[in-house]
Structure formats: C-alpha cells, structure tokens
C-alpha positions as CSV (number, residue, x, y, z in Angstrom):
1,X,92.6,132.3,119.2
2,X,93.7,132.1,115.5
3,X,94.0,128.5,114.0
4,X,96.8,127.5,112.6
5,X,96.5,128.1,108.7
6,X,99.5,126.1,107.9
7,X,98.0,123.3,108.1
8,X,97.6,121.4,104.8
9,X,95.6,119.1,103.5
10,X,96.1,116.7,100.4
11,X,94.1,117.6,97.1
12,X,92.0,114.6,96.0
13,X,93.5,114.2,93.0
14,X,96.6,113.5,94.8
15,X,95.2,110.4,96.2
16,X,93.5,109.2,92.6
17,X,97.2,109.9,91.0
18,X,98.8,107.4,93.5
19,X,96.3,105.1,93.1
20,X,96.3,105.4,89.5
21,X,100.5,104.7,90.4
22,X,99.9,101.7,92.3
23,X,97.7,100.3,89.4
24,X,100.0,100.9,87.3
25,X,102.9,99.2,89.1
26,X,100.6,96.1,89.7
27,X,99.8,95.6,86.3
28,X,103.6,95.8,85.3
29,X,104.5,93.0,88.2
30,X,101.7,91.0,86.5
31,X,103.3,91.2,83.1
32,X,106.8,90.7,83.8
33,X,106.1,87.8,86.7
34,X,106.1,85.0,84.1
35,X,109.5,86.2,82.9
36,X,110.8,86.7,86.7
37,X,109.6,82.8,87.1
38,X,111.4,81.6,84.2
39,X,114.6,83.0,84.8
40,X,114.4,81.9,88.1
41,X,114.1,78.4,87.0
42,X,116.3,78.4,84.8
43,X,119.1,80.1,87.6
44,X,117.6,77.3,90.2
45,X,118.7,74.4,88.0
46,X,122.5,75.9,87.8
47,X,122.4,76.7,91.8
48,X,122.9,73.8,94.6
49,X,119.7,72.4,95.9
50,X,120.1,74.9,99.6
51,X,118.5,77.5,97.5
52,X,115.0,77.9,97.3
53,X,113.2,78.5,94.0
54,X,110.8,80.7,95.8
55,X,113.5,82.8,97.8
56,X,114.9,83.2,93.9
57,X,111.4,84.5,92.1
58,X,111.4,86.6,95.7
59,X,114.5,88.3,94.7
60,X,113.4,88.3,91.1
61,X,109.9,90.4,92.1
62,X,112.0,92.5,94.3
63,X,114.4,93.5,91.6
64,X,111.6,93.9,89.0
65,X,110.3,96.2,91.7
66,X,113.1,98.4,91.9
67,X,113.6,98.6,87.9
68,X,109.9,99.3,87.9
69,X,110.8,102.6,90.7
70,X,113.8,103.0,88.1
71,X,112.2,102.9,84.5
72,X,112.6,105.9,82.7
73,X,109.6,105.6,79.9
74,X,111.5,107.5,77.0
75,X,114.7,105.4,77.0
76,X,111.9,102.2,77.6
77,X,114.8,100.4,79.3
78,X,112.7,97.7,81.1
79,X,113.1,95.9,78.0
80,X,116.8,96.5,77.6
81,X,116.8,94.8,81.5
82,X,115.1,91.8,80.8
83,X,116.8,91.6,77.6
84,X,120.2,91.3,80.0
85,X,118.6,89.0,82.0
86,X,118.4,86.5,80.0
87,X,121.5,86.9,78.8
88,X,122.9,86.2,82.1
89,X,120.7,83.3,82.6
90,X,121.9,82.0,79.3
91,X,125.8,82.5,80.2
C-alpha cells in the first residue's frame, strides 16, 4: 500500500510567526486598554445607570480588537481611530 503523500504538515516557522502574531496583538491591547477604559468612562457618565461600565470597556476591547485585525501599518490608521474616538466621546 502507498501512503498518502498529500498529507501536509505545518513548517515550524509557521507556528513561531503566529505566535510572534499573537504577541504582537497582546502587546497592542495592553497599550491601547488605558484609552479603551477612559473613553468608556467618559461614555458611562453620559449613558443611564442600566449600562454597565464593564459591558462598555467589553465592547471597547472588542472593537479595539477588530481595528487591531483591520490596521493597515502604512496608512498607521489606529491612531486616526482613536483620534475619532475621542471625538465622539467629546460630542
């Protein structure tokens, strides 16, 4: 019987890039969480008292997430979000 030689399996590097990834998008969540809290405090005191502050810095982390997936590092537009953010906030 001839095995199947199809079968693939993942360089080691790939592994090290991801990880390398994944630091990456940690150490961006720790940067930006200070400026996810404030804004969130800032939105909680305009907001009725049925919202939480923590479902708001939930939402915040989610969304810093997904501009994190988003960024683009030549137009460096994570900036340009948090710029608009507390634009908003201040509004």
């Amino acid at each position: 019987m001839k095995e199947n030689s199809m079968a693939t399996t993942p360089r080691p590097d790939v592994h090290d890039a991801q990880r390398c990834q994944t630091d990456h998008v940690e150490a961006l969540i720790q940067e930006y969480a200070p400026h996810v809290k404030y804004i969130a405090q800032r939105l909680a005191c305009r907001l009725p008292a049925s919202v939480c502050l923590d479902d708001l810095i939930s939402a915040g982390v989610l969304g810093l997430m997904d501009a994190i997936a988003k960024y683009d590092p030549a137009r460096h537009c994570l900036q340009d979000l948090c710029r608009v953010a507390h634009s908003e906030c201040d509004a």
